[in-house]
C-alpha atoms as a printed R data frame, in Angstrom:
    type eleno elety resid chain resno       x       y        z
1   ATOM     1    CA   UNK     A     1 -39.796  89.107 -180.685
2   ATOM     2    CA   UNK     A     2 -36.073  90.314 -179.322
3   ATOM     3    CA   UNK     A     3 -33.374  88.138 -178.133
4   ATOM     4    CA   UNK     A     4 -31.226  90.184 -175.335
5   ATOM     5    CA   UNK     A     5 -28.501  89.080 -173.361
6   ATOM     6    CA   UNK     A     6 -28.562  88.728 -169.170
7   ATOM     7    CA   UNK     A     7 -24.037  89.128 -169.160
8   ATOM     8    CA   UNK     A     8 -23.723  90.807 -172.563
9   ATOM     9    CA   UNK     A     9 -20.033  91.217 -172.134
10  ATOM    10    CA   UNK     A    10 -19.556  87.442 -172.307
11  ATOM    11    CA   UNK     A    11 -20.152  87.563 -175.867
12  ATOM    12    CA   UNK     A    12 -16.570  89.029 -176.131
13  ATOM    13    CA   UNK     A    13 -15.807  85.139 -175.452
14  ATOM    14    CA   UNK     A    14 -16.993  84.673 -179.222
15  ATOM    15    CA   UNK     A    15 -13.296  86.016 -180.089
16  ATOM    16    CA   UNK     A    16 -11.459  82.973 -179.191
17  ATOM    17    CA   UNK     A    17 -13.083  81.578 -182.382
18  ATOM    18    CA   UNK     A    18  -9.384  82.732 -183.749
19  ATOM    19    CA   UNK     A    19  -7.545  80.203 -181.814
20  ATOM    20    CA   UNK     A    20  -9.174  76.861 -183.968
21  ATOM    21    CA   UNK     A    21  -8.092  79.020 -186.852
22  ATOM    22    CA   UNK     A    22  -4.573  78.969 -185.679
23  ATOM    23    CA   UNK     A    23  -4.370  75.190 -184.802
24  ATOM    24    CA   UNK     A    24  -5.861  74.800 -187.985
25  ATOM    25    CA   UNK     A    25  -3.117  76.825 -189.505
26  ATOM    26    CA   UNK     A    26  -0.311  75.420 -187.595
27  ATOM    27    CA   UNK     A    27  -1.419  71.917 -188.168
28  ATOM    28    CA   UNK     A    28  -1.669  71.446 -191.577
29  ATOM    29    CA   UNK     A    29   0.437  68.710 -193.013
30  ATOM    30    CA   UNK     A    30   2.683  69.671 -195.617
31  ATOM    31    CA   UNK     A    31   3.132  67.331 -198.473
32  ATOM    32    CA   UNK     A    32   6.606  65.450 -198.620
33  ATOM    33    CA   UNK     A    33   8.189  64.270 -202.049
34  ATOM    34    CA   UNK     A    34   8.889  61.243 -202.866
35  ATOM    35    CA   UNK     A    35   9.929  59.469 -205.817
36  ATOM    36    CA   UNK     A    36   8.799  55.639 -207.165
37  ATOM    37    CA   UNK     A    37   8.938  54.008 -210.009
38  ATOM    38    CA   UNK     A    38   5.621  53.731 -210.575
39  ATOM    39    CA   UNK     A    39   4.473  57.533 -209.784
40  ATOM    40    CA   UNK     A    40   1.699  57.865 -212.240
41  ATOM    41    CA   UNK     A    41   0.209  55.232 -210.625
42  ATOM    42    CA   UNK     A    42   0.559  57.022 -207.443
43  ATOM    43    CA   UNK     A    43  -0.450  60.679 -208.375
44  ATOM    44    CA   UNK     A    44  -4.148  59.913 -208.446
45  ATOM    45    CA   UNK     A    45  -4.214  58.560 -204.750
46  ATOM    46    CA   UNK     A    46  -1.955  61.185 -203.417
47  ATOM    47    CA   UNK     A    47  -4.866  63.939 -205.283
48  ATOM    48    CA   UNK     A    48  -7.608  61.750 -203.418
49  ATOM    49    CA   UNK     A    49  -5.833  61.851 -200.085
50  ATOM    50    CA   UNK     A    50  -5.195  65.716 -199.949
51  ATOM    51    CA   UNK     A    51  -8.910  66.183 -200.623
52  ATOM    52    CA   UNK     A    52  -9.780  64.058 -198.073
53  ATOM    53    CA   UNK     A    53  -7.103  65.651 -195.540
54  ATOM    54    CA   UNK     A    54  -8.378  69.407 -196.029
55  ATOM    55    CA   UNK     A    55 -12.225  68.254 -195.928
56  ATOM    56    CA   UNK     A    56 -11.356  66.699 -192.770
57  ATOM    57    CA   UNK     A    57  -9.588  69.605 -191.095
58  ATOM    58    CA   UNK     A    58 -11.919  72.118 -192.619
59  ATOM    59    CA   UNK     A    59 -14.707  70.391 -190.810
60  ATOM    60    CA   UNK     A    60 -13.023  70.118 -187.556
61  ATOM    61    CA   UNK     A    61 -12.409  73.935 -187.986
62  ATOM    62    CA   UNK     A    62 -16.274  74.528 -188.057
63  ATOM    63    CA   UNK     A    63 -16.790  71.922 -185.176
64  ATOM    64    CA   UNK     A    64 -14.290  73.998 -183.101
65  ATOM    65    CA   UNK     A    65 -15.698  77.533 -184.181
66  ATOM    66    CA   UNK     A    66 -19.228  76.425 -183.093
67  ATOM    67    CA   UNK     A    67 -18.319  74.985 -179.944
68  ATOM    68    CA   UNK     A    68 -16.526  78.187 -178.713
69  ATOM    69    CA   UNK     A    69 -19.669  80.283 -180.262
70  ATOM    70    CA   UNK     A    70 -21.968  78.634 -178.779
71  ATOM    71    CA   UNK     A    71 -20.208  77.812 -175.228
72  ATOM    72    CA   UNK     A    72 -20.456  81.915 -175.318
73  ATOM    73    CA   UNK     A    73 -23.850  82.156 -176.248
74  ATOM    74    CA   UNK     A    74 -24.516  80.319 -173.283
75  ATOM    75    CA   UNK     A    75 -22.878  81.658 -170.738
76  ATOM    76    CA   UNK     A    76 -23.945  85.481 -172.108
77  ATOM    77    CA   UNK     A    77 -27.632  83.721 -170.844
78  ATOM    78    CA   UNK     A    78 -30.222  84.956 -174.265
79  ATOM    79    CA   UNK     A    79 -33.220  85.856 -173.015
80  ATOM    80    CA   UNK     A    80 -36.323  85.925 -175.230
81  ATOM    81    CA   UNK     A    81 -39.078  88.598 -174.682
82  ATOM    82    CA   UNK     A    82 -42.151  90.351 -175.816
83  ATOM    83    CA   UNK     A    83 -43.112  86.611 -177.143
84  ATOM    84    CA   UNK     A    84 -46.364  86.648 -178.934
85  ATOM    85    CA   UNK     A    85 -50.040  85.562 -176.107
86  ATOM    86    CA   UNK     A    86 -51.393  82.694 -176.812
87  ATOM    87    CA   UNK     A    87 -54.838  84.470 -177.012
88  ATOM    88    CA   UNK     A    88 -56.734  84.861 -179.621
89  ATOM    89    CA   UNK     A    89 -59.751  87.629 -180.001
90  ATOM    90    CA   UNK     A    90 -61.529  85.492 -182.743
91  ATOM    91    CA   UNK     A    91 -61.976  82.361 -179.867
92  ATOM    92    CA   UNK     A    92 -63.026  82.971 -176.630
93  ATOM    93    CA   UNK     A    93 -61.422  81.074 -173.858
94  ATOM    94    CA   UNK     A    94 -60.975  80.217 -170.458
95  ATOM    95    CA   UNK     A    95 -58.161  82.645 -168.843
96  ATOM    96    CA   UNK     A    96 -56.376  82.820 -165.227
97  ATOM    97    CA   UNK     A    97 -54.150  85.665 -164.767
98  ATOM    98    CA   UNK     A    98 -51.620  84.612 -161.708
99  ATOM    99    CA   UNK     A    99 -49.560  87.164 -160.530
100 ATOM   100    CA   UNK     A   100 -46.686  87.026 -158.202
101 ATOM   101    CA   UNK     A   101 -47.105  90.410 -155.530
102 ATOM   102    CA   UNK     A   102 -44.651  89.026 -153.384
103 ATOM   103    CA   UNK     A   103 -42.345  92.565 -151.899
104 ATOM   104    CA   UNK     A   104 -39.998  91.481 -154.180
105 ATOM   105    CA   UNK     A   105 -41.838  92.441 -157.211
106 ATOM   106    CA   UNK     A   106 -41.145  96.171 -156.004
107 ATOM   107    CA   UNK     A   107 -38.000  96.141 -157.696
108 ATOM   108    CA   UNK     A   108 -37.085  98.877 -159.810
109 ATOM   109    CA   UNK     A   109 -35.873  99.235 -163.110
110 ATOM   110    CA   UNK     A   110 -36.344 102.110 -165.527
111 ATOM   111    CA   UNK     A   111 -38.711 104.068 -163.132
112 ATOM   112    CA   UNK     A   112 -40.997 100.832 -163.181
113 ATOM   113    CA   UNK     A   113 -41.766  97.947 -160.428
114 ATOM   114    CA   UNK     A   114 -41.820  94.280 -161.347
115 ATOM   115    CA   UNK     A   115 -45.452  94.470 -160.383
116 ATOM   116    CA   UNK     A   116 -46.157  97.464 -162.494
117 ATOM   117    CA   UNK     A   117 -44.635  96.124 -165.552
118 ATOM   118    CA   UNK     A   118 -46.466  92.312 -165.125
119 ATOM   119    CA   UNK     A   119 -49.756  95.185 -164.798
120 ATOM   120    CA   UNK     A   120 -48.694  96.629 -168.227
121 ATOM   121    CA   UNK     A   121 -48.104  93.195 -170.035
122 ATOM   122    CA   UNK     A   122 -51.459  91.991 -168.762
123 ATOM   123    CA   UNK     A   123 -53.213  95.375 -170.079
124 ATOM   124    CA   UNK     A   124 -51.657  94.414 -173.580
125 ATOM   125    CA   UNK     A   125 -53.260  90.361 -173.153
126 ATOM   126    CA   UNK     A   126 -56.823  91.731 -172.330
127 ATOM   127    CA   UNK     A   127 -56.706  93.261 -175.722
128 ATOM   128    CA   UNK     A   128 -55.847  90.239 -177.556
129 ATOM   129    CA   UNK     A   129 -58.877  88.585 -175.536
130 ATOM   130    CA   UNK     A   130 -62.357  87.984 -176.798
131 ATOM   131    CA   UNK     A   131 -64.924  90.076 -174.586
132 ATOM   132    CA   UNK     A   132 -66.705  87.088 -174.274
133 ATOM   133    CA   UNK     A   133 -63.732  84.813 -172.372
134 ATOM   134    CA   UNK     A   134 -63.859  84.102 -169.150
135 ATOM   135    CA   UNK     A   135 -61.039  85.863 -166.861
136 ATOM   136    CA   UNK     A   136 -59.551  84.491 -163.567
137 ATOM   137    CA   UNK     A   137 -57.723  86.932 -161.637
138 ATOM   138    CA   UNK     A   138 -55.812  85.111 -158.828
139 ATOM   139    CA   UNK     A   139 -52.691  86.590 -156.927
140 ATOM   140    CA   UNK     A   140 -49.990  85.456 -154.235
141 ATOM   141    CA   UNK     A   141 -51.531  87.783 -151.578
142 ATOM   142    CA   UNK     A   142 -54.663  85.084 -151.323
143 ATOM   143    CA   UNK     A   143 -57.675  86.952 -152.545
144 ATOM   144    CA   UNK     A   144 -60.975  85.282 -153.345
145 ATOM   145    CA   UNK     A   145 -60.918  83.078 -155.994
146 ATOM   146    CA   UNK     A   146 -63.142  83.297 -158.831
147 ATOM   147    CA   UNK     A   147 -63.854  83.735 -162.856
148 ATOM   148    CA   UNK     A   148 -65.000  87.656 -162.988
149 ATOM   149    CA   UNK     A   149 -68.265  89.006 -164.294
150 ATOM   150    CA   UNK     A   150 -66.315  90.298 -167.741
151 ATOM   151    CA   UNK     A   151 -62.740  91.434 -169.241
152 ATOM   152    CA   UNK     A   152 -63.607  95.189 -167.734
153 ATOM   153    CA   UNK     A   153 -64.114  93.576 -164.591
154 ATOM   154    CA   UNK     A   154 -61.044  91.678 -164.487
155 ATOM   155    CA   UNK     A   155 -59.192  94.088 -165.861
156 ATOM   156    CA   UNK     A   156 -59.891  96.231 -163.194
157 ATOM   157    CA   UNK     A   157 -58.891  94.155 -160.373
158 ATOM   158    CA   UNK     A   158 -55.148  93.703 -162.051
159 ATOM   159    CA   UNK     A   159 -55.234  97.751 -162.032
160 ATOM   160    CA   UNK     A   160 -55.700  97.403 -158.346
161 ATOM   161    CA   UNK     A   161 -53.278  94.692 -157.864
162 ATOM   162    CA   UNK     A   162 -50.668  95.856 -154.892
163 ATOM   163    CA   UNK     A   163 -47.325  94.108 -153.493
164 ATOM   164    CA   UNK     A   164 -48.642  92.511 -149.874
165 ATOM   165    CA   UNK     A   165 -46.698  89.509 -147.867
166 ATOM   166    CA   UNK     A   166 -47.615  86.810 -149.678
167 ATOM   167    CA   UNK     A   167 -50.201  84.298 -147.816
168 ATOM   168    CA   UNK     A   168 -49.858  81.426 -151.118
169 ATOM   169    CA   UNK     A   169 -46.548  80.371 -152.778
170 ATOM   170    CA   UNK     A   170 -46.530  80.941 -156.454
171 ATOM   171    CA   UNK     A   171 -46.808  77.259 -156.812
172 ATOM   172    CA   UNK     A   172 -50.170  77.108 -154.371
173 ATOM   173    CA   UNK     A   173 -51.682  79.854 -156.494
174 ATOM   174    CA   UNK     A   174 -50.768  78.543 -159.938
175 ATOM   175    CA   UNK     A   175 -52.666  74.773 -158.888
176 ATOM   176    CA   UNK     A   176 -55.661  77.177 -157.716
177 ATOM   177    CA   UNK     A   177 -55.778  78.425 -161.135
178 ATOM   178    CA   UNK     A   178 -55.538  75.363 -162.728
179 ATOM   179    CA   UNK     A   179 -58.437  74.008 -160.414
180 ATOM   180    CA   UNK     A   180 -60.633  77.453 -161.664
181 ATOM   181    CA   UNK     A   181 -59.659  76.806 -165.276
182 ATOM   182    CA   UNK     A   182 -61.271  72.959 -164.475
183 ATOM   183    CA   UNK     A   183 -64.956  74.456 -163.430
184 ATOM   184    CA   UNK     A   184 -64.716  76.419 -167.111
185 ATOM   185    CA   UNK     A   185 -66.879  74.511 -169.856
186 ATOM   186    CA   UNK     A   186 -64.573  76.363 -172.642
187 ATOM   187    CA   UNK     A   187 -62.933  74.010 -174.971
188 ATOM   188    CA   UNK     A   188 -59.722  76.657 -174.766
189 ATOM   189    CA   UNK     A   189 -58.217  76.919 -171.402
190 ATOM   190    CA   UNK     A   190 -54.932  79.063 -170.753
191 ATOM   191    CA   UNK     A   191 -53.231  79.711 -168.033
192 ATOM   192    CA   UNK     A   192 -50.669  83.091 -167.513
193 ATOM   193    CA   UNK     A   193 -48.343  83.237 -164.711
194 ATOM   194    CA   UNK     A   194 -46.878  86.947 -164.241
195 ATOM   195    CA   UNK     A   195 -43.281  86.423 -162.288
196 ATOM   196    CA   UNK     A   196 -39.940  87.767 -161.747
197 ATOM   197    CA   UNK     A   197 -38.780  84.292 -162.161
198 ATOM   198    CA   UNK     A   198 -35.770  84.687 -159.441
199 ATOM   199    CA   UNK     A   199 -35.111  81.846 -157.309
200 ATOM   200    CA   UNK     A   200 -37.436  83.491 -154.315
201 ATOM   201    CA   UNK     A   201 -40.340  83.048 -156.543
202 ATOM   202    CA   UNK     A   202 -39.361  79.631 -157.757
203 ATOM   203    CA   UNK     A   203 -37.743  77.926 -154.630
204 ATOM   204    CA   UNK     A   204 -41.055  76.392 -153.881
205 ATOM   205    CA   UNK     A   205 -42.174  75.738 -157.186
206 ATOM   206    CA   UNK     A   206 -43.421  71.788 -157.789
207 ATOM   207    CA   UNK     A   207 -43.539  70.328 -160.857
208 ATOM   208    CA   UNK     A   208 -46.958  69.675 -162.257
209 ATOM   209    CA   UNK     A   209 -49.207  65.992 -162.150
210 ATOM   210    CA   UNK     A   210 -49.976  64.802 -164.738
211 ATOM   211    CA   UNK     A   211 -53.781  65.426 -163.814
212 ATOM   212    CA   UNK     A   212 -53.285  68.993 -164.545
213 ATOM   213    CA   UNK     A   213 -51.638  68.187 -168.326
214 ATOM   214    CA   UNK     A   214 -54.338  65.952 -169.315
215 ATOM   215    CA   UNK     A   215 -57.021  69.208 -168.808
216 ATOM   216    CA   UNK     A   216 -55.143  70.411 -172.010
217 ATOM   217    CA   UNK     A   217 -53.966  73.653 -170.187
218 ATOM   218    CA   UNK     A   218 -51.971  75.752 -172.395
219 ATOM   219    CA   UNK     A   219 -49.204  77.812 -169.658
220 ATOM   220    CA   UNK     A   220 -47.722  80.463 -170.408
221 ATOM   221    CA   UNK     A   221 -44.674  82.013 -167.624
222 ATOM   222    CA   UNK     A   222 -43.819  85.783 -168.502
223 ATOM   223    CA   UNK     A   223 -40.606  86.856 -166.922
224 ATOM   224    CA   UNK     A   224 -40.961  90.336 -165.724
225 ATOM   225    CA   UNK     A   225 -37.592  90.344 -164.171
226 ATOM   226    CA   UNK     A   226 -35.378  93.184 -164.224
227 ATOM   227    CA   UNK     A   227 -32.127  92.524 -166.624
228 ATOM   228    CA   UNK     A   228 -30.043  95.050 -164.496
229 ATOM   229    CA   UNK     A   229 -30.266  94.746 -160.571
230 ATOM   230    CA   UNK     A   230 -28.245  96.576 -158.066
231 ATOM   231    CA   UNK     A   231 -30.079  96.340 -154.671
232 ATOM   232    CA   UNK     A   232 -28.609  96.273 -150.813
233 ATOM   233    CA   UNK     A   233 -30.725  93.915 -149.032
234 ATOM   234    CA   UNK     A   234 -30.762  93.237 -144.999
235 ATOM   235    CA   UNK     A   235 -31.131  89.324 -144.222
236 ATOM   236    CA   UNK     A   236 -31.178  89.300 -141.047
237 ATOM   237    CA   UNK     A   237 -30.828  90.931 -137.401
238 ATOM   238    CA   UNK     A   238 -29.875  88.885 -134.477
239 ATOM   239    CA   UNK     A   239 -30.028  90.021 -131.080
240 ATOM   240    CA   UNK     A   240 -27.565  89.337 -128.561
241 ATOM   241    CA   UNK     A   241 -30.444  88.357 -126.086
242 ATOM   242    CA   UNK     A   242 -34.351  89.686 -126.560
243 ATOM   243    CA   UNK     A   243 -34.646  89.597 -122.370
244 ATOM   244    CA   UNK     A   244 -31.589  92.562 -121.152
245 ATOM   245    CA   UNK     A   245 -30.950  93.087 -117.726
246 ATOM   246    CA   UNK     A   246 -30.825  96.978 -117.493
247 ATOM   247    CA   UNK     A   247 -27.617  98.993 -118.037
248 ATOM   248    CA   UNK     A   248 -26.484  96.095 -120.126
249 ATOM   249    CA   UNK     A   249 -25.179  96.426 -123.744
250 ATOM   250    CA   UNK     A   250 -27.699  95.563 -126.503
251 ATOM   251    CA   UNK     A   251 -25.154  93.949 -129.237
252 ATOM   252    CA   UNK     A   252 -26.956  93.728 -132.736
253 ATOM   253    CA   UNK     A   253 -25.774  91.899 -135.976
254 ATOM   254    CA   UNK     A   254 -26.709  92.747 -139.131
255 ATOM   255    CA   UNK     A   255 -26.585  89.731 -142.294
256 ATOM   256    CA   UNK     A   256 -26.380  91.481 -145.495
257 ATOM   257    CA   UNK     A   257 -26.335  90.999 -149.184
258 ATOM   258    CA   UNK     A   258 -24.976  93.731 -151.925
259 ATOM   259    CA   UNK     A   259 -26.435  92.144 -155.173
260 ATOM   260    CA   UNK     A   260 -24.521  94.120 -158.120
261 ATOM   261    CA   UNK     A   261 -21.521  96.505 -158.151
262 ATOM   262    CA   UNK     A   262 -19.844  97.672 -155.114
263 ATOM   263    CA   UNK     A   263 -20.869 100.890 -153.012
264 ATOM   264    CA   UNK     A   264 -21.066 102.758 -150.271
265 ATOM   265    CA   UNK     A   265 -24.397 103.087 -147.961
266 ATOM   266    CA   UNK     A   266 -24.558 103.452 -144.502
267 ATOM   267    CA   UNK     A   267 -26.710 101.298 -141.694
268 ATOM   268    CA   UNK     A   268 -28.445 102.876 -138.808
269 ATOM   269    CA   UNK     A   269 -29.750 101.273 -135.372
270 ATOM   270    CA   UNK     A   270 -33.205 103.452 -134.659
271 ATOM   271    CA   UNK     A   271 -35.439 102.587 -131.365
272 ATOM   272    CA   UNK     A   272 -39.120 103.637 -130.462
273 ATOM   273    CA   UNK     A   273 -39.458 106.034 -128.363
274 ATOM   274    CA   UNK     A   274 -42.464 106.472 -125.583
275 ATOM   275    CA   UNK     A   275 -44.077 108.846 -127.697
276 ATOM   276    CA   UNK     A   276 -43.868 106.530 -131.086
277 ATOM   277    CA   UNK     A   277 -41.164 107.845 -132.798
278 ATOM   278    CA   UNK     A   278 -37.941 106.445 -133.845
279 ATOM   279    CA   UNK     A   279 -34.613 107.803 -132.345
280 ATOM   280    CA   UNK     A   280 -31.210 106.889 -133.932
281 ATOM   281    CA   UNK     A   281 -29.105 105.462 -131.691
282 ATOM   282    CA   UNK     A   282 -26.477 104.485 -133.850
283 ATOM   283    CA   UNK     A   283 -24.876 105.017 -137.269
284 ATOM   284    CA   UNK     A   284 -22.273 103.324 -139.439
285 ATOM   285    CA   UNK     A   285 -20.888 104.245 -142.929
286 ATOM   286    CA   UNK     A   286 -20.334 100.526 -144.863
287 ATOM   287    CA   UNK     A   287 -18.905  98.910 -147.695
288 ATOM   288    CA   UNK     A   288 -20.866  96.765 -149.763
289 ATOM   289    CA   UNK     A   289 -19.132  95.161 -151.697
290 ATOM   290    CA   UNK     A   290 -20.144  93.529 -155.301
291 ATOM   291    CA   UNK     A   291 -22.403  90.408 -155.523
292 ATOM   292    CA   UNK     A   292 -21.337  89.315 -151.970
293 ATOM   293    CA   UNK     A   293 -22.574  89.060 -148.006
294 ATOM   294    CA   UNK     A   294 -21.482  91.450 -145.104
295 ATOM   295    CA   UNK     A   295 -21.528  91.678 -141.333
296 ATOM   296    CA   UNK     A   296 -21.934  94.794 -139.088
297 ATOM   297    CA   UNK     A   297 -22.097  94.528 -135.608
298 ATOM   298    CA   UNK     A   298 -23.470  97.698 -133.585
299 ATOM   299    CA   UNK     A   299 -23.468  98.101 -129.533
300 ATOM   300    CA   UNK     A   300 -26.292  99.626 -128.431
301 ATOM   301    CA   UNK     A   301 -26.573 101.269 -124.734
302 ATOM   302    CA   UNK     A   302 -28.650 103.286 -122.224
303 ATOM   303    CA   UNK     A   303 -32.059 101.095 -123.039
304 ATOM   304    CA   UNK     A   304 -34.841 102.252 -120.438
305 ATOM   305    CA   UNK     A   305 -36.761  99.861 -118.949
306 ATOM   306    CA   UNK     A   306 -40.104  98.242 -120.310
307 ATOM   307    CA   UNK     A   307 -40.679  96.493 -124.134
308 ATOM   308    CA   UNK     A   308 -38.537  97.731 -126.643
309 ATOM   309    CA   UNK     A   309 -39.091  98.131 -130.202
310 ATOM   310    CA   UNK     A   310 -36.060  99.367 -132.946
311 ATOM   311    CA   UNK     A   311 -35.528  98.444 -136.304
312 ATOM   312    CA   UNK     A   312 -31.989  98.622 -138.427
313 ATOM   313    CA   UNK     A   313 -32.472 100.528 -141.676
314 ATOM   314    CA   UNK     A   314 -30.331 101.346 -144.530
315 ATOM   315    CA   UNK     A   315 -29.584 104.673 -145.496
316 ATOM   316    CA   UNK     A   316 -30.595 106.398 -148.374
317 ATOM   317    CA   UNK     A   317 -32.394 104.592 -151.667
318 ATOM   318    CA   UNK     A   318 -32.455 101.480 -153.620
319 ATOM   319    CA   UNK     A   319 -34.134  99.595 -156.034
320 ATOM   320    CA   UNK     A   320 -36.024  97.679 -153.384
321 ATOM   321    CA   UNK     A   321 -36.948  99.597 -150.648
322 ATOM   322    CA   UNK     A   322 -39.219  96.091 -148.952
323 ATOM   323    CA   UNK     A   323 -35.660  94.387 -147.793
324 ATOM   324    CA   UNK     A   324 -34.194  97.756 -146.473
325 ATOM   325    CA   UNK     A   325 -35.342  97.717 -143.313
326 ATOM   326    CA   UNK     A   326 -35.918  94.920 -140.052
327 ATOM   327    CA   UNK     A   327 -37.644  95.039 -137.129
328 ATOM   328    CA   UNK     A   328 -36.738  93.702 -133.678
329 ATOM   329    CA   UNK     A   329 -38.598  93.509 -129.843
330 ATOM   330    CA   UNK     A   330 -36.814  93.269 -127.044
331 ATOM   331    CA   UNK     A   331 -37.681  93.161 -122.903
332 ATOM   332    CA   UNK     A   332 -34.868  95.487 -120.563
């Protein structure tokens, strides 16, 4: 098991650790003399209360210290991973595999998709399984539901597992799993749901009944998310009107989203053609700029008559080629 860190650099904020350190330093009371009659009556108390002064401070020096320390734990965000299946090969059980294969989970990192990685975790699970355990395969893209014939089997369909529009929310497929795992007459039931955890995936989710707790359902969420994302992603195109008169100026808006540090990638307006292939019709260099939204406008003349059919693309390659590109259908 490794503990990593989503905004390493916010560990720096452990260095302000020094500044209780210096209050403590500045504040310490320094004793004053004073003379009585009685002093050797006196000595003993003043001994007591200086103990009791620096045990004091020296504990609100450690309260300080470990609020700041862990106030930048926190905000550095630890992440636990490779944590340890809850399968074990000496017991066999009752097992649904749920896998998120929304177009999201084509996100890159290290020359691997979110979907390809959740594909190598599960690979590592089948071989903590008994052969004799019965496998559920079940995935957002809403493919037939059922236990599989063996592990082989099973693991074969998550080998053919592809990113597809989804047709179930994550939440939709993770109750049909826990409604498979209820036909099972195995006295271990487990449940493993393969996610990028981002709020896409998770927006929907619904908290579970407590029907589903009381079938003694262990669940198990691995977060196949990538640490490190830069993407450029287009929200949205909006049309100045989908029914043009002809000769009339086609004005398009582009909604977009730059989701890590800033850079430079141009948009492009492209339109089918009659003989099916796209024609640029217009080009723009742009500025995306870190963690942040942006607008481009393009005006598009000279659309013949009939149906038409463009899309706006960005140029060149990211991370997540599924949100690089939108369609659009227009009358002139």
């Amino acid at each position: 098991m490794a503990v990593s860190f989503l905004t390493p650099m916010l560990l720096a904020g452990t260095a302000l650790v020094s500044v209780p350190v210096l209050l403590h330093l500045l504040m310490r009371q320094k004793p004053v003399k004073q003379e009585f009659p009685a002093i050797q009556f006196l000595k003993k108390r003043i001994v007591s209360n200086r103990r009791s002064l620096r045990i004091n401070h020296l504990l609100l020096l450690l309260a300080r210290i470990a609020a700041i320390v862990l106030l930048a734990f926190a905000m550095a965000r630890p992440v636990v991973r490779n944590v340890a299946w809850l399968a074990d090969v000496k017991e066999p059980v009752a097992a649904v595999l749920v896998f998120d294969t929304a177009p999201r989970m084509e996100l890159l990192e290290a020359n691997k998709t979110r979907l390809e990685q959740a594909v190598a975790l599960a690979e590592d699970l089948f071989e903590k399984l008994s052969p004799s355990s019965e496998i559920g395969i079940i995935d957002t893209a809403g493919n037939h539901i059922t236990f599989s014939a063996s592990v082989s089997a099973a693991r074969k369909k998550v080998k053919q597992l592809t990113v597809a529009s989804p047709v179930n929310s994550l939440s939709t497929s993770i109750s049909e799993g826990l409604q498979l795992l209820k036909t099972s007459e195995r006295a271990r039931k487990e449940l493993y749901i393969f996610t990028d955890c981002s709020r896409g995936a998770l927006s929907s989710m619904k908290p579970f009944t407590n029907e589903n707790e009381s079938e003694n359902v262990s669940i198990l969420w691995i977060d196949v998310g990538a640490v490190s994302i830069a993407n450029c992603a287009i929200d949205s195109v909006a049309l100045s009107s989908d029914q043009l008169a002809v000769g009339t100026s086609l004005v398009i808006t582009v909604a977009t989203t730059r989701t890590g540090p800033p850079v430079t990638r141009g948009l492009a307006v492209e339109i089918l053609d009659e003989n099916g292939a796209y024609v640029r019709r217009a080009e723009k260099p742009f500025i995306w700029k870190a963690d942040s939204s942006g607008q481009v406008n393009f005006e598009i003349t000279g659309l013949a008559p009939g149906t038409r059919q463009g899309r706006v693309i960005i140029l060149g390659n990211d991370d997540l080629p599924a949100d690089d590109v939108r369609s659009f259908t227009l009358d002139v």
